[in-house]
N, C-alpha and C positions, 0 to 999 in steps of 0.2 A: 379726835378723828372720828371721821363715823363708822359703823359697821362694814365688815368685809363685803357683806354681799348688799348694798345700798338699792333699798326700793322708792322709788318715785310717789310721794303721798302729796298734792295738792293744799295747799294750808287754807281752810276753810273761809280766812279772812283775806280782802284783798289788800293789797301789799297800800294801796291811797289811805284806805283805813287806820292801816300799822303805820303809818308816816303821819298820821294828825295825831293819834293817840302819841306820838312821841312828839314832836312839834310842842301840845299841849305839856308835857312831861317838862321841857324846857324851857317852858314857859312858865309854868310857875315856878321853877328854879330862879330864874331869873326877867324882873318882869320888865327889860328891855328887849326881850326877845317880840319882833312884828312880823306879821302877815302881809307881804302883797302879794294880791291875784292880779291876774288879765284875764277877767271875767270866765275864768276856770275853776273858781272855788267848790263846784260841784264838782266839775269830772274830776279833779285832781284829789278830792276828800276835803278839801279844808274847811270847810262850811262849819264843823261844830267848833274850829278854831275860832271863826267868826261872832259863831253866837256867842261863845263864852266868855271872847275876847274881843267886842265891838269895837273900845276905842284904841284897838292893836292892832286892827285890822284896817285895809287898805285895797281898794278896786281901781285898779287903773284902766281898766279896758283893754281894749287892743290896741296896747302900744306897751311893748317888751320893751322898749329903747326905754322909753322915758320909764319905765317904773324902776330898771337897772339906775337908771343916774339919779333916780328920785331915792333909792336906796343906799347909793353912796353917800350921799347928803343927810341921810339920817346914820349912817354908820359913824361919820363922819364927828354928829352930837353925842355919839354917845349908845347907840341902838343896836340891836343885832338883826340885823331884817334878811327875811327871807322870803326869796323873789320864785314864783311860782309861775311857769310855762309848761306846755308841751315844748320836749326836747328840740324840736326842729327852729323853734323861735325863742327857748333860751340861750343857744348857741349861737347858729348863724348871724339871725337880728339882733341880738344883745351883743355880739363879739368886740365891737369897737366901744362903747361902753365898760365892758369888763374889764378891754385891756385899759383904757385911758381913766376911766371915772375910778375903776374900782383896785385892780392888781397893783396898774402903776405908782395910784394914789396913796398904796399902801394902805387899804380901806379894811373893814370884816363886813365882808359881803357872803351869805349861801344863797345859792342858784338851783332850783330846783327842775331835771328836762325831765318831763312826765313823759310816757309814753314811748320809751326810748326803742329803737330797731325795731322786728317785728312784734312788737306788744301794742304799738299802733297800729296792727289789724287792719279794719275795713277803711280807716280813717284815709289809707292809702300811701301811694309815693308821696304825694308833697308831705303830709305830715309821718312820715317815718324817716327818723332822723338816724341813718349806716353813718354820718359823719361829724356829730360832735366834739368826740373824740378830737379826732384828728385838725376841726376848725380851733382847738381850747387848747391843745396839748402843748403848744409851744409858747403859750404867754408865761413868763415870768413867774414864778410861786404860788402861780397856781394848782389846788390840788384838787383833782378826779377821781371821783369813787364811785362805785355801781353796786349797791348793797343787793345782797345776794337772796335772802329770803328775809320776813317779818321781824325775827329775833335780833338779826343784825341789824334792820332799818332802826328798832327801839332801842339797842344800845349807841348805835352810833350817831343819831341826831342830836341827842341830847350834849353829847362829846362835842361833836363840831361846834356845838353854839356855843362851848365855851373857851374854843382855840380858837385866836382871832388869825382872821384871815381870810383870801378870799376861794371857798370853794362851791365844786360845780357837784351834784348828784342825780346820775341818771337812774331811772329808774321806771318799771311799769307800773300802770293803775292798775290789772288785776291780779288771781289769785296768782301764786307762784310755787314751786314744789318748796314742802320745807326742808332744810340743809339743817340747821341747829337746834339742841337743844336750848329750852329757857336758863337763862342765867348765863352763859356762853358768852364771853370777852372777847373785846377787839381790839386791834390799838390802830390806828391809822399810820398807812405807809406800809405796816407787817404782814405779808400773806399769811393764809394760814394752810398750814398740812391736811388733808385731808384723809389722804390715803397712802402709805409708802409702799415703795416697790424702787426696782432693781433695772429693769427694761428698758423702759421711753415714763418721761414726763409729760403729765398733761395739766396746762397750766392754763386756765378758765375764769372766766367770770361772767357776774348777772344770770340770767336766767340757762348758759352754757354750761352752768357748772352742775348742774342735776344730768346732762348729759353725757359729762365729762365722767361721772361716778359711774354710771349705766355703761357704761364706755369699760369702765375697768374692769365690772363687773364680765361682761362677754368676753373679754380678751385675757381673763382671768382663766378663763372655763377652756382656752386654747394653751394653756402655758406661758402668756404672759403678764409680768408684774408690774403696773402701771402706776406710777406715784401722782398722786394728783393735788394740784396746788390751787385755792382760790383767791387772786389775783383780785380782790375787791378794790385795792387801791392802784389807778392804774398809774396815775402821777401823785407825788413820787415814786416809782415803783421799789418794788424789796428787790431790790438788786441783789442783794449777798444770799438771799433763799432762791434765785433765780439760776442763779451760776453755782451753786452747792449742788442744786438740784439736776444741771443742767449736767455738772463731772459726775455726779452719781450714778446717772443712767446712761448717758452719753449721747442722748437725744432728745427732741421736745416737741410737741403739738401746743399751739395755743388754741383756744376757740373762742369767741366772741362772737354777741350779737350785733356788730357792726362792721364796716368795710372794711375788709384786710389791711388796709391803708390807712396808717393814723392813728389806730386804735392799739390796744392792747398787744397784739400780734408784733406790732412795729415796735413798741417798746421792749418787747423782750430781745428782740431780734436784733437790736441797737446795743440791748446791752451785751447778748453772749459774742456779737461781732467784735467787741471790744475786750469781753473777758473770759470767755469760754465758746470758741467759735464750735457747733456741733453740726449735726445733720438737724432740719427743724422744716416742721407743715403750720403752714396759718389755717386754720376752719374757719370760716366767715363767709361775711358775702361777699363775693368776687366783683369790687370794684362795678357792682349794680346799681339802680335805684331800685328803689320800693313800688311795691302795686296794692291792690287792694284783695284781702282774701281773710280769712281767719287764722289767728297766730298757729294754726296746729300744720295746716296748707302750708302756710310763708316756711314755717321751720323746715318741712319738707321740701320747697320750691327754692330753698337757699343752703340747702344740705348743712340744715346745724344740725341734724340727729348726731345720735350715739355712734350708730354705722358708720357715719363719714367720719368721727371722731377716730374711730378703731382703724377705718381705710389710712386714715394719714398715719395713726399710730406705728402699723404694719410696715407702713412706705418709709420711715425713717427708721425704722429698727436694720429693714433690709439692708440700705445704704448705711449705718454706722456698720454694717457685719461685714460690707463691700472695702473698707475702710485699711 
């Protein structure tokens, strides 16, 4: 767990970086592990995967579809290949591919959505993808995870290459605040604790969860105790730390950097519906698209601060007291 009182430090490395240094990590582990771009291997970091791994490496251009089913076909021999887009077109465009070429096929395919919610910046509405989540979430055995700072992207890359199957990883190209210590384990599907408390649960992932700490942190300083969960895996989710969590305090915020709909928010809300119905706020973006501004704007222009964290926080505590 981290420190009581959690300060927000920037990790001087950006998160594309920490995802090829692991990329390569799994690669020499295992040397069916491949490279495809859609002519992203810059903005996404993979370029020194490239160099090092010329005949591993694969340019498809701009065409997500065909490098998805060009990937099942090598998973197919034998390969572990990983498929590289910005978020908005490993999802949407790749969807019908994922579910037929690759989930249904029973394939080991990784999907990599660069750029995910507001970490796509200036790039704008079309390419800032609020709903992958929610386009992925319902295909069959598929798993979705949103790694949370550097130390996670390096343990967990190397793990998925070697659990076969087909998953999706959203994630941003730049820096992001760091969450863990080095050496810090993970296991796929298992949240992890971050902070305990008594009050309301706040249950976070991707880049929300530095604000989900900052969050406990202020509403610590009011006399409340906020347990805070990071939800890195959002399918399957940790159901049984969901609803432990949820009788513990007897309310919940989720926050997410994407559309309240479909994402993260919705899956927890699906599960306490069903096993621990409480008082609960989704933080997200309110069923919006995307514009263009710099992530520090957007996160203010779609209320994922810390503040709106604590506003919902407050708003479910109220009504569990109403109760």
């Amino acid at each position: 767990m981290t420190d009581r009182f959690f300060q927000a430090q920037p990790d001087k490395q950006d998160m594309r970086d920490a995802y090829c240094d692991a990329l390569l990590a799994a690669a020499e582990q295992n040397e069916r592990v491949l490279s495809l771009n859609c002519d992203l291997s810059g903005s996404l970091g993979t370029g020194r995967f490239c160099a090092q791994f010329p005949e591993r490496s694969f340019n498809l251009g701009i065409m997500e579809a065909n490098a998805c089913s060009m990937a099942a076909g090598l998973s197919v021999t034998g390969y572990v290949p990983f498929v590289h887009s910005f978020a908005v077109f490993s999802s949407r465009r790749m969807a019908d591919q994922i579910f037929l070429s690759c989930a249904y096929a029973g394939l080991n395919v990784k999907i990599i959505g660069g750029d995910a919610g507001v970490s796509a910046a200036v790039n704008g509405g079309t390419h800032m993808a609020f709903e992958d989540l929610g386009v992925l979430r319902s295909i069959v055995g598929l798993r979705l995870f949103e790694p949370t700072d550097n130390v996670m992207v390096k343990a967990l890359i190397p793990q998925l290459a070697t659990q076969y199957g087909v998953d999706y990883i959203r994630m941003p190209r730049r820096s992001v605040v760091k969450i863990y210590d080095e050496g810090e384990r993970f296991t796929p599907g298992e949240a992890k604790l971050l902070r305990e408390g008594s009050d309301v649960t706040i249950i976070a992932s991707g880049v929300l969860v530095s604000e989900a700490l900052l969050a406990a942190n202020a509403l610590a300083e009011t006399g409340i105790e906020a347990r805070v969960l990071d939800c890195f895996t959002i399918q399957p989710l940790d159901t049984k730390c969901v609803v432990e969590s949820a009788r513990t305090t007897g309310c919940v915020v989720t926050a997410e950097n994407h559309n309240i709909i479909g994402g993260l928010g919705s899956a927890v809300a699906e599960a306490l519906g069903e096993f621990a119905p409480v008082p609960m706020e989704r933080v997200g973006v309110k069923n919006a698209f995307g514009e263009v501004g710099s992530q520090n704007y957007l996160m203010d222009r779609f209320n994922l601060r810390a503040k709106d964290i604590c506003g919902a926080a407050r708003r479910v505590i109220a009504r569990k007291n109403e109760r």
